[in-house]
N, C-alpha and C positions, 0 to 999 in steps of 0.2 A: 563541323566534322563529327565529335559526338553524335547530333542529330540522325546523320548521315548514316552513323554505326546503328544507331539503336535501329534505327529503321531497318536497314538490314538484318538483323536478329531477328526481327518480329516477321520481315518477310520468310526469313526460313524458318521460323514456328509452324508459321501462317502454310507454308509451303509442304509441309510433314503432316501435318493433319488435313491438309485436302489430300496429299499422295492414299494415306490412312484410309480417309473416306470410300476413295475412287476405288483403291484394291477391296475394300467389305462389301460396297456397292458391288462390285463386278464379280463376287464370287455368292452373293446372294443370288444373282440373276442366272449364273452359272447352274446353281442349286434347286431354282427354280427350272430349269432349262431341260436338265437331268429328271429332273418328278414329271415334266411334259412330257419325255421320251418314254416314263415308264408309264402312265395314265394311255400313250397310245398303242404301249406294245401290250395293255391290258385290252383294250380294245379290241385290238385285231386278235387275241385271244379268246375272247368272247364271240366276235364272227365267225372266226375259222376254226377253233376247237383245238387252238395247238399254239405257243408263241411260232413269231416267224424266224424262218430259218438265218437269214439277213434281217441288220436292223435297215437297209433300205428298204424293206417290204413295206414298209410301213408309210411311205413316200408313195405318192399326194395322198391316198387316202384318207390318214389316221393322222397324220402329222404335216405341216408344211415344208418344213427342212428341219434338219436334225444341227445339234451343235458340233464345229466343225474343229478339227485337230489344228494345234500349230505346233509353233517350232518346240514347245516345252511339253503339251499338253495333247496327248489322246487317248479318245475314245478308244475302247475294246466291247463289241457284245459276244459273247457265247449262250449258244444252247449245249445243254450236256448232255443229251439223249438223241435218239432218233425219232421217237414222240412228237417233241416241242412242247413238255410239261415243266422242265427247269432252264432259265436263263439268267445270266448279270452282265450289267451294260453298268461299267466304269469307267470315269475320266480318269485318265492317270496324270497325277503330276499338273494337275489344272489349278487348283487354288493358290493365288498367289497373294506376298505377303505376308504370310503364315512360318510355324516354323511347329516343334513337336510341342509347344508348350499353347499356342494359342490355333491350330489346326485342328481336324479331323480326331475324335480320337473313337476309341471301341463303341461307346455310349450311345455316339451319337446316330441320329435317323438314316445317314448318309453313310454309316462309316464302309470303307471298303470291305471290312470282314469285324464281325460285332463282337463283342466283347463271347459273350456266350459258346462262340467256335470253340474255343480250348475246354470245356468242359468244365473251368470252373470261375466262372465270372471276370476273372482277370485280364492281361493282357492276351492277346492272342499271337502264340507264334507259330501256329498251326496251318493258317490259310496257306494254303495249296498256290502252287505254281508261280506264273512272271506279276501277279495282283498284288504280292508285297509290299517292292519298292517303293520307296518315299509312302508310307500310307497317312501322315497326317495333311498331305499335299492333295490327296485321291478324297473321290466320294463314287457311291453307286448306287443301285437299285436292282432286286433283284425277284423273285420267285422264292414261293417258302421253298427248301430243300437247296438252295443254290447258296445258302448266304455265307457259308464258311467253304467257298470254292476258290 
């Protein structure tokens, strides 16, 4: 019986640090996923002299498929002009696992709106519009002039 218990214990150790693994796993790839979306809406910026107005433009071309929303998690792109010279393409509420102490934060590469938005290094409570929500959950990519939108 003992035995029976220890072993159960060790399965759910065993069972929490693979769950651990799968969520860092799946939100590196996520991360990855999102810098492919932005390497091709660079591209097609460079062919056509403007980001595109949709991010399906960029569909077969530039990209093969784009990463796709669920029940927790989507995509948003916006262009802010009539140009196509500023755009940000955010997963909202996509990193899972995470919480405000070990998520997203201002600093980082991804973050939805970077520390720098508020003018003085700090936190940001500046970003503009529905990009907020849950931001240590979010990541993005954006165009210089977009990135505290």
């Amino acid at each position: 019986m003992v035995v029976v218990a220890i072993i159960g214990i060790l399965a759910s150790v065993l069972f929490v640090s693979f769950s651990d693994a799968r969520d860092s796993s799946r939100n590196q790839a996520l991360s990855t996923e999102v810098k492919s979306v932005q390497l091709a809406i660079e591209l097609y910026k460079a062919q056509n002299g403007r980001y595109p107005a949709v991010v399906n433009d960029l569909l077969p071309q530039f990209i093969t498929d784009l990463p796709e929303d669920t029940a927790t998690c989507t995509f948003v792109y916006n262009v802010y002009d009539t140009e196509g010279t500023t755009y940000k393409y955010a997963g909202m509420n996509c990193l899972i696992g995470v919480d405000a102490s070990t998520g997203m934060s201002h600093a980082d590469e991804l973050a939805l709106c970077p520390a720098f938005c508020d003018g003085t290094g700090g936190e940001n409570t500046a970003c503009a519009d529905t990009l907020q929500p849950d931001f240590y959950q979010s990541l993005a990519v954006y165009s210089f002039g977009a990135e505290c939108r």
